[in-house]
PASEBA-1860 file (N, C-alpha, C; in nm, 3 decimals):
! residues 212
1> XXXXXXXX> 8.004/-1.423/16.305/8.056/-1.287/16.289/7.943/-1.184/16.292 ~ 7.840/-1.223/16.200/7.714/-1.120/16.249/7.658/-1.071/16.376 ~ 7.670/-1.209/16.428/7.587/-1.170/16.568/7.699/-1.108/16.640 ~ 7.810/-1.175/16.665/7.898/-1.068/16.707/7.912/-0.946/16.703 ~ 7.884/-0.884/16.599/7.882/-0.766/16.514/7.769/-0.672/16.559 ~ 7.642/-0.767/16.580/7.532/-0.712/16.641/7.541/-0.670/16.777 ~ 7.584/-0.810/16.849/7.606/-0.760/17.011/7.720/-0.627/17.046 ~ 7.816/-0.620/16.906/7.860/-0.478/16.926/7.844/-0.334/16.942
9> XXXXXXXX> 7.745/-0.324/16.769/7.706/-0.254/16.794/7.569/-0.172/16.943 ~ 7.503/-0.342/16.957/7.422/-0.297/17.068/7.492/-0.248/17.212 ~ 7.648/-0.236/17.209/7.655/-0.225/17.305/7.717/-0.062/17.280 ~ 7.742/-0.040/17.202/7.817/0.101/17.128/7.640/0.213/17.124 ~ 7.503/0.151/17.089/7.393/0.247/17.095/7.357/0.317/17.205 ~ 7.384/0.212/17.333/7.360/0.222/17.428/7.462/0.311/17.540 ~ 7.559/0.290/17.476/7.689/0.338/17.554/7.737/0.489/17.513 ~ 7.646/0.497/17.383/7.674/0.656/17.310/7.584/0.707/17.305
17> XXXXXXXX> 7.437/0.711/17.365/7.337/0.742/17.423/7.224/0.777/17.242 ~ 7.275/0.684/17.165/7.180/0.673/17.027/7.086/0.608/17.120 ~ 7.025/0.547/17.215/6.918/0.456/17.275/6.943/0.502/17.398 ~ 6.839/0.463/17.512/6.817/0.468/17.625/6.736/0.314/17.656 ~ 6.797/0.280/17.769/6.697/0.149/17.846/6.720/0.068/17.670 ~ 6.609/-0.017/17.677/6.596/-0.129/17.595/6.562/-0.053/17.463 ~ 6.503/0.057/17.479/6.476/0.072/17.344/6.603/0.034/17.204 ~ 6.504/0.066/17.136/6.565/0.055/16.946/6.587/-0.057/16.906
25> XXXXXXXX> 6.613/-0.080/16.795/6.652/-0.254/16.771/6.734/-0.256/16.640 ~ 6.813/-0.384/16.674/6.946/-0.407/16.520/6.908/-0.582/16.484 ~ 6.933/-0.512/16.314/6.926/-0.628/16.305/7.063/-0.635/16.151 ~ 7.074/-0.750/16.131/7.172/-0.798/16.017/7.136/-0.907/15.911 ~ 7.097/-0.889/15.761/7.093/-0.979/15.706/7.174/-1.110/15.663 ~ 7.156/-1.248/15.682/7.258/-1.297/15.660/7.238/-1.409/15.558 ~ 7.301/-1.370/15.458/7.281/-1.477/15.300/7.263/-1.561/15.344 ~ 7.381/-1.660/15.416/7.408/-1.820/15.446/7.262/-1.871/15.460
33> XXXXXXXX> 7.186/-1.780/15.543/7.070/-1.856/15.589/6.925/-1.841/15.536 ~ 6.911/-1.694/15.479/6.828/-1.675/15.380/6.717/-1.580/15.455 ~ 6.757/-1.498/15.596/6.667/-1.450/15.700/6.840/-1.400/15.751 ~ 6.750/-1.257/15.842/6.781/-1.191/15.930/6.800/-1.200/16.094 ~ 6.927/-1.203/16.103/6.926/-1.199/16.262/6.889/-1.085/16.357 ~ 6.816/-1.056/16.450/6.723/-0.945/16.502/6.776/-0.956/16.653 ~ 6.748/-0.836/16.712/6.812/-0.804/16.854/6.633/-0.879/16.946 ~ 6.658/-0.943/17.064/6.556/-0.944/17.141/6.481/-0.860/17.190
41> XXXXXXXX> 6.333/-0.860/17.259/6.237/-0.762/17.259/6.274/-0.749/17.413 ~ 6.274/-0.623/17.442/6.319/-0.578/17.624/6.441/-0.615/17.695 ~ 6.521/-0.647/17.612/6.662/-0.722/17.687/6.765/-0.608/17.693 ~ 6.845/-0.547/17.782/6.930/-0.474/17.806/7.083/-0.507/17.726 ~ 7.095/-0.413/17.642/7.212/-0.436/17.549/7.355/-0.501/17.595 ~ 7.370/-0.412/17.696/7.471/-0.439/17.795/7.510/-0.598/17.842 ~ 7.363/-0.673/17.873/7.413/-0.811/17.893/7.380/-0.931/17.796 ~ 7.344/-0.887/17.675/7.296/-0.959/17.514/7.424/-1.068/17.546
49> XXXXXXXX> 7.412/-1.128/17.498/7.511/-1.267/17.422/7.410/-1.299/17.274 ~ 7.503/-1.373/17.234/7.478/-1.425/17.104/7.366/-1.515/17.099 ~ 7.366/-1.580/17.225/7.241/-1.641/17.215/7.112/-1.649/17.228 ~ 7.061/-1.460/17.283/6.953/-1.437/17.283/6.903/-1.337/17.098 ~ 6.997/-1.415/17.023/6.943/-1.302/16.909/6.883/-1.399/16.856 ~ 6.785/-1.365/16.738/6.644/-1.467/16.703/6.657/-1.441/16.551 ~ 6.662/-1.547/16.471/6.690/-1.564/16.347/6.566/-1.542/16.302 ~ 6.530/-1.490/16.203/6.370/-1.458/16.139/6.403/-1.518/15.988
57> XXXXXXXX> 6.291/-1.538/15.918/6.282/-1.541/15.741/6.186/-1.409/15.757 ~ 6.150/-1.434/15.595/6.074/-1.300/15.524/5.911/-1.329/15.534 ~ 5.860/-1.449/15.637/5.762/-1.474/15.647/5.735/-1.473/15.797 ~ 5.827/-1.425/15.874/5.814/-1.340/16.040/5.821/-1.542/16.120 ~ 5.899/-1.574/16.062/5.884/-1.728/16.111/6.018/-1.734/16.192 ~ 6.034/-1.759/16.345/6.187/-1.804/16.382/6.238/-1.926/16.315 ~ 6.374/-1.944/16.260/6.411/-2.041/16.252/6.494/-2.053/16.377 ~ 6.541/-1.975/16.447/6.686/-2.002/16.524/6.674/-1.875/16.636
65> XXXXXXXX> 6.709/-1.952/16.738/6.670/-1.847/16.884/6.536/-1.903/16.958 ~ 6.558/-1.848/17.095/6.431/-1.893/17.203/6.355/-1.768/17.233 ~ 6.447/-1.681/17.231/6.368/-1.515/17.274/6.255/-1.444/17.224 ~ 6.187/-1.389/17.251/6.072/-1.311/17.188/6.176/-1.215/17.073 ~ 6.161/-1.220/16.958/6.222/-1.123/16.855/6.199/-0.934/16.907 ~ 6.220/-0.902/16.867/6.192/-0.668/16.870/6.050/-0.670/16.826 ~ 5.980/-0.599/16.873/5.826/-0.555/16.802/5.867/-0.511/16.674 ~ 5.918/-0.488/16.666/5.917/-0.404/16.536/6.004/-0.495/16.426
73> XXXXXXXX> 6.000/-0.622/16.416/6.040/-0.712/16.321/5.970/-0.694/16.222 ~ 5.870/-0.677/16.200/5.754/-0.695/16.053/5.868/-0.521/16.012 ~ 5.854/-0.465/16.093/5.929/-0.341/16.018/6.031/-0.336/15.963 ~ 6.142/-0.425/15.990/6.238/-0.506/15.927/6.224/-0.603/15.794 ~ 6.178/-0.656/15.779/6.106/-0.731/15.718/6.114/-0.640/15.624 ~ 6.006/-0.554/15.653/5.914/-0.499/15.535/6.039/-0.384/15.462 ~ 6.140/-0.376/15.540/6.260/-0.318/15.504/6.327/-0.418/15.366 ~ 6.386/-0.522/15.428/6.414/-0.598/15.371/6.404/-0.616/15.263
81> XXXXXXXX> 6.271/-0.666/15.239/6.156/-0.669/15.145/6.147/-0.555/14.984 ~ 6.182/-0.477/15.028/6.197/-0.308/14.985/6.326/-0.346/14.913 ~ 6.429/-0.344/14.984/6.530/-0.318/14.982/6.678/-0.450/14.922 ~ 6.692/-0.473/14.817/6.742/-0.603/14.819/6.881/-0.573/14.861 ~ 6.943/-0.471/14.878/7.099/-0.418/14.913/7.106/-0.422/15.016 ~ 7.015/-0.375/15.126/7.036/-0.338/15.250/7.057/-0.450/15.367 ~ 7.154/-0.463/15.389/7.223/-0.602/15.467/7.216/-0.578/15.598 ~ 7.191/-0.430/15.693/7.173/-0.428/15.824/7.090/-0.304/15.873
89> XXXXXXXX> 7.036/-0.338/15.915/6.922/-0.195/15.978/6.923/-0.166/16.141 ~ 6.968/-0.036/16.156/6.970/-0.013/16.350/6.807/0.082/16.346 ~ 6.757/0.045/16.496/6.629/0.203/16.479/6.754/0.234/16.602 ~ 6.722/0.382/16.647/6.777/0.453/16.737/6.684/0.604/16.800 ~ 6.693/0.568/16.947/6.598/0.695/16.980/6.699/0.823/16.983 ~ 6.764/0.823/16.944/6.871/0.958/16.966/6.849/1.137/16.993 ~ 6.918/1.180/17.044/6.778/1.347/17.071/6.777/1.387/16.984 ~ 6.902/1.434/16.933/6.844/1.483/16.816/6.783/1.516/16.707
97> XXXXXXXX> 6.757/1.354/16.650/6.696/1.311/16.540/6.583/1.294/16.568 ~ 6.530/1.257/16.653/6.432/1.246/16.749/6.319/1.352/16.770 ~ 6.407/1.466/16.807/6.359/1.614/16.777/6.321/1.664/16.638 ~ 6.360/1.597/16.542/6.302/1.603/16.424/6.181/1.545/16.381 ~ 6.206/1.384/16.484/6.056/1.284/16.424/5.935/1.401/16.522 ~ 5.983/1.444/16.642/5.877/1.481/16.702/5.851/1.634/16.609 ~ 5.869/1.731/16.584/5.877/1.833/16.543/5.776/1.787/16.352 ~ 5.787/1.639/16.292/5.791/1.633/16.196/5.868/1.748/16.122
105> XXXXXXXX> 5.995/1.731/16.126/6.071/1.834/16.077/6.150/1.762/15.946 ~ 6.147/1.738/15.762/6.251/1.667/15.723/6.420/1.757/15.772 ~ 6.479/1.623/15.763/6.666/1.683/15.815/6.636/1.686/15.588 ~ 6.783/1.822/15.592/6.789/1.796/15.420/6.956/1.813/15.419 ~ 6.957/1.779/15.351/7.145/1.756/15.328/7.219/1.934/15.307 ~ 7.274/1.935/15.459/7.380/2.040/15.450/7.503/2.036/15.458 ~ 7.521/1.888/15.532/7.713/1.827/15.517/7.740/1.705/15.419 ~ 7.847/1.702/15.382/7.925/1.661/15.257/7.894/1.494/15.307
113> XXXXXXXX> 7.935/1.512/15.447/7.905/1.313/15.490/7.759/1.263/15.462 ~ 7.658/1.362/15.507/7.566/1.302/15.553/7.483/1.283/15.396 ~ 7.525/1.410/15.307/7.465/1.358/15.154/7.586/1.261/15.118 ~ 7.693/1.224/15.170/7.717/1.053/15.078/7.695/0.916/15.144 ~ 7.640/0.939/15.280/7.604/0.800/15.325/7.459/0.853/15.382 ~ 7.379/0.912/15.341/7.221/0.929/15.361/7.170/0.909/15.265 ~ 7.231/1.072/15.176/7.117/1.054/15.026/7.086/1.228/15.045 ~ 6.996/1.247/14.986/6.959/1.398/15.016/6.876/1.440/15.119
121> XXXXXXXX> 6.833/1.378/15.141/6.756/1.429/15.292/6.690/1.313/15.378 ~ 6.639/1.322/15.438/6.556/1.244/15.585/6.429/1.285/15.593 ~ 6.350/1.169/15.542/6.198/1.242/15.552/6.172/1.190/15.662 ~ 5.994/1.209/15.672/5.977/1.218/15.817/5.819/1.096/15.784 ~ 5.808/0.955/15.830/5.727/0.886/15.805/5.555/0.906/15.861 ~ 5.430/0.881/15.832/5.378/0.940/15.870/5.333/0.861/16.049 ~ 5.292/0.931/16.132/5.281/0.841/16.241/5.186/0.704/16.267 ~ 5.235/0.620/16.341/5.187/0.462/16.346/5.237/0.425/16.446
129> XXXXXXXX> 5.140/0.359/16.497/5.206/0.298/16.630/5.303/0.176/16.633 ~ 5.388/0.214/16.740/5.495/0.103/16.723/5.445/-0.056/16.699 ~ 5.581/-0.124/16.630/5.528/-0.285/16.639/5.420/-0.312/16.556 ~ 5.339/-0.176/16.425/5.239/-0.240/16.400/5.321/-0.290/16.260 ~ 5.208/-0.323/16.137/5.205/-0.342/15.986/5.177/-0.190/15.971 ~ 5.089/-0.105/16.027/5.060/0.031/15.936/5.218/0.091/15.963 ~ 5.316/0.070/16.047/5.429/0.161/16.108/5.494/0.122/15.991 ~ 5.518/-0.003/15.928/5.600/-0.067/15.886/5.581/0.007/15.733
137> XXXXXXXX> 5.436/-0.005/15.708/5.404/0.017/15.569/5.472/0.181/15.523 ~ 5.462/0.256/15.627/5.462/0.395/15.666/5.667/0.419/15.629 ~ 5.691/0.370/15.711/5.855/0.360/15.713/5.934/0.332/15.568 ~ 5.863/0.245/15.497/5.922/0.218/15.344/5.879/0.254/15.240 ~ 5.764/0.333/15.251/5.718/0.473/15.146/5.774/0.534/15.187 ~ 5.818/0.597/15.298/5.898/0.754/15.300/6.053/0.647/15.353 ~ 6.070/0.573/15.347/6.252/0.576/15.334/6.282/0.541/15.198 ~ 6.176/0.506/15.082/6.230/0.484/14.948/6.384/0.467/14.937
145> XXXXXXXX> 6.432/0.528/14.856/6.547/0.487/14.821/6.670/0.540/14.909 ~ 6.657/0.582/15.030/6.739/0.666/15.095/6.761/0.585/15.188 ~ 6.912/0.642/15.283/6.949/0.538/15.377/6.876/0.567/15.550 ~ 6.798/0.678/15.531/6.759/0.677/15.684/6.606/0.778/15.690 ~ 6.527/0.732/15.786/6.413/0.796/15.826/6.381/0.780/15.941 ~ 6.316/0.927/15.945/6.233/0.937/16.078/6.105/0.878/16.090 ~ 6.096/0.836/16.200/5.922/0.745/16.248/5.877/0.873/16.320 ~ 5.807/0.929/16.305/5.712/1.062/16.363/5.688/1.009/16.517
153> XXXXXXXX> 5.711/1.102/16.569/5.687/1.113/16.718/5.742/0.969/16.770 ~ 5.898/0.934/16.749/5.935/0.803/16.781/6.066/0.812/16.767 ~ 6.164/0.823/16.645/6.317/0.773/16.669/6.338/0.742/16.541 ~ 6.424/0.725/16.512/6.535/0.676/16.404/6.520/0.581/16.310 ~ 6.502/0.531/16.229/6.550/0.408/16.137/6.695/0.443/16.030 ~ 6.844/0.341/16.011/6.910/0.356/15.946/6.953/0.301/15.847 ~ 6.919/0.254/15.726/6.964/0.122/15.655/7.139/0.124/15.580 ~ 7.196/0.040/15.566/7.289/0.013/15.519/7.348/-0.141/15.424
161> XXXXXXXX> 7.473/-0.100/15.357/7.496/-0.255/15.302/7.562/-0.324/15.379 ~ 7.588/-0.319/15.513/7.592/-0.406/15.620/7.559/-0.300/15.753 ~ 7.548/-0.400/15.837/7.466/-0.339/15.987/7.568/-0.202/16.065 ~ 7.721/-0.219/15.975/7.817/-0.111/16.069/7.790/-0.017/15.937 ~ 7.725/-0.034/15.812/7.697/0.070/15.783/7.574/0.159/15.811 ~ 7.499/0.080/15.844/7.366/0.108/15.902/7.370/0.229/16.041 ~ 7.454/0.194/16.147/7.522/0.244/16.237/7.599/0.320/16.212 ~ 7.654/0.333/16.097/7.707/0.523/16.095/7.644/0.582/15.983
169> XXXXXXXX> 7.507/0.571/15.985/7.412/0.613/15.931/7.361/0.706/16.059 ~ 7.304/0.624/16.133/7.231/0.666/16.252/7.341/0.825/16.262 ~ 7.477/0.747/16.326/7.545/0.852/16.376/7.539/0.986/16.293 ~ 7.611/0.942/16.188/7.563/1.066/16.084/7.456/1.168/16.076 ~ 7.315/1.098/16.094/7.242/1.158/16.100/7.217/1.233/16.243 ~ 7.249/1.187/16.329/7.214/1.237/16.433/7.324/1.355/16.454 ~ 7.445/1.354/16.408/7.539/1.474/16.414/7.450/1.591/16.339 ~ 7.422/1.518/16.221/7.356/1.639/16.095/7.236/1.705/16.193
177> XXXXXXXX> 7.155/1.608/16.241/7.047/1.685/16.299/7.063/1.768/16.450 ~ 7.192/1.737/16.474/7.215/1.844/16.579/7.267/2.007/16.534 ~ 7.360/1.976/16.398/7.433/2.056/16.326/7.269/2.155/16.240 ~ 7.178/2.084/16.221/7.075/2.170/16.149/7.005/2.267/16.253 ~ 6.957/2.192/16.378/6.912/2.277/16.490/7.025/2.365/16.524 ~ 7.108/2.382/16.556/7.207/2.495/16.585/7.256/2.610/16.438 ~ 7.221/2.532/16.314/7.242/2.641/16.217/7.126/2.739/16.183 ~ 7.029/2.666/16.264/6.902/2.740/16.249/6.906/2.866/16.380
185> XXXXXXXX> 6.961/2.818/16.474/6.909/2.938/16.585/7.069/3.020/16.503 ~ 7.151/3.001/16.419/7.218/3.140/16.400/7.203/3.220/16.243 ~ 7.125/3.122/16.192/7.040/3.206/16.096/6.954/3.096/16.010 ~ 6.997/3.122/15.844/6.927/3.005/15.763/7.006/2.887/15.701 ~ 7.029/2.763/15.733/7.093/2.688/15.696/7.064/2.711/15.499 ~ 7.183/2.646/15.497/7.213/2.631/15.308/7.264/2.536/15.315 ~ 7.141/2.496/15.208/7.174/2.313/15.189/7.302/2.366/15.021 ~ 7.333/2.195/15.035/7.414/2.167/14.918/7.309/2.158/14.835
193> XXXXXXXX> 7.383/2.201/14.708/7.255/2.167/14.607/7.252/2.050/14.513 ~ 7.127/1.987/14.466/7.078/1.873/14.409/7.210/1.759/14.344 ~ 7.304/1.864/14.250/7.365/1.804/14.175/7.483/1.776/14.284 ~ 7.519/1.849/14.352/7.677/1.838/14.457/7.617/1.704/14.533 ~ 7.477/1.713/14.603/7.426/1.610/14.712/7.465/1.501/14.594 ~ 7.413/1.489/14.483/7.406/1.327/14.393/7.526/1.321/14.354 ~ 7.601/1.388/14.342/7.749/1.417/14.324/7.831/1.304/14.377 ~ 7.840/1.369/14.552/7.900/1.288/14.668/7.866/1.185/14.686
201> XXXXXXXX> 7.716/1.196/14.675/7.680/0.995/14.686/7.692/0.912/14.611 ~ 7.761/0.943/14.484/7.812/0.875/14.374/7.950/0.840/14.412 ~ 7.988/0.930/14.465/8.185/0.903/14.476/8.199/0.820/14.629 ~ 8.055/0.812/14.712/8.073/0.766/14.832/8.109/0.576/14.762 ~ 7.996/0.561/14.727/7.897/0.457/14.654/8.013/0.363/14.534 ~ 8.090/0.439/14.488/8.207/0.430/14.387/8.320/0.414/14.410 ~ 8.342/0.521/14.475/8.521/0.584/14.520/8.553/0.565/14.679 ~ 8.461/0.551/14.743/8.489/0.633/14.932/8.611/0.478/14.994
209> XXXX> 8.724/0.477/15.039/8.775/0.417/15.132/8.809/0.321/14.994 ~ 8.871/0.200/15.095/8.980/0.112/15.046/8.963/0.032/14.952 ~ 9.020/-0.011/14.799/8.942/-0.068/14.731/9.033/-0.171/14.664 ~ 8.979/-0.327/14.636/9.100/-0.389/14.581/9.174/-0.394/14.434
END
């Protein structure tokens, strides 16, 4: 079901123009096995099967798969690692958000969605080159406790408690950061304030959708 899940969404990044070409990468944590399943490095989303995705542990070791893993696995990892909730992570080059990593611009919470499945804002990580340990180290000081960050002069990272939440993270953010550039060329955006942002992400986190 994961990988399924994965080859979905990879085909939904690509098809809704969050990515271009091979870029970005998804991945999904999966208890059963005790490691993360990760998208392959240069493979076109479009023709993925299940059997080019590459099972990792928390020590960058394949257990499962033939493919070269995403460069940017240690960045996963080191997500992971961070993060004991976070069950699926997408990166995404998307423009808009994008325009933020390049601009080093933080996005800060001005819609009701994006402070209950972000957090209060989107910082902006400091720059590192892709695929390294410094990118990685960089990415989980400034995504602390929040669900998404920018990689400076690069693209997206989204975390979630599973990988389709992870993925409308991205989206989210990338609406917000189109919605901030256009509130800016018609004057000064107004954020929500501190207590409303922790507010919503309490009732997201608590209350949001179907419950048994």
């Amino acid at each position: 079901m994961l990988k399924t899940k994965i080859i979905e969404i990879g085909r939904e990044i690509i098809q809704t123009g969050l990515v271009a070409g091979t870029w970005g990468n998804i991945s999904a944590w999966d208890d059963s096995r005790d490691g993360f399943w990760i998208t392959p490095s240069g493979m076109d989303y479009l023709a993925l099967k299940e059997e080019d995705l590459v099972l990792m542990n928390m020590q960058g070791v394949v257990l499962e798969g033939y493919r070269k893993p995403s460069s940017e696995e240690q960045l996963h990892r080191a997500i992971y690692s961070q993060r004991q909730e976070v069950k699926g992570i997408v990166h995404t080059h998307s423009i808009y958000a994008t325009a933020h990593a390049v601009a080093h611009v933080p996005l800060p919470g001005l819609v009701e969605d994006f402070a209950m499945i972000v957090g209060e804002e989107v910082s902006v990580a400091d720059y590192q080159r892709a695929g390294t340990e410094e990118l990685a180290e960089a990415t989980v000081r400034s995504l602390a406790d929040k669900n998404a960050v920018f990689l400076a002069n690069h693209g997206l990272v989204g975390v979630g408690r599973s990988v389709e939440e992870a993925l409308k993270v991205c989206q989210i953010v990338e609406k917000s950061a189109q919605i901030h550039i256009m509130s800016r060329l018609l004057g000064t955006p107004v954020q929500l304030s501190d207590e409303d942002k922790r507010g919503l992400r309490s009732d997201y986190i608590n209350q949001y959708g179907q419950r048994d």
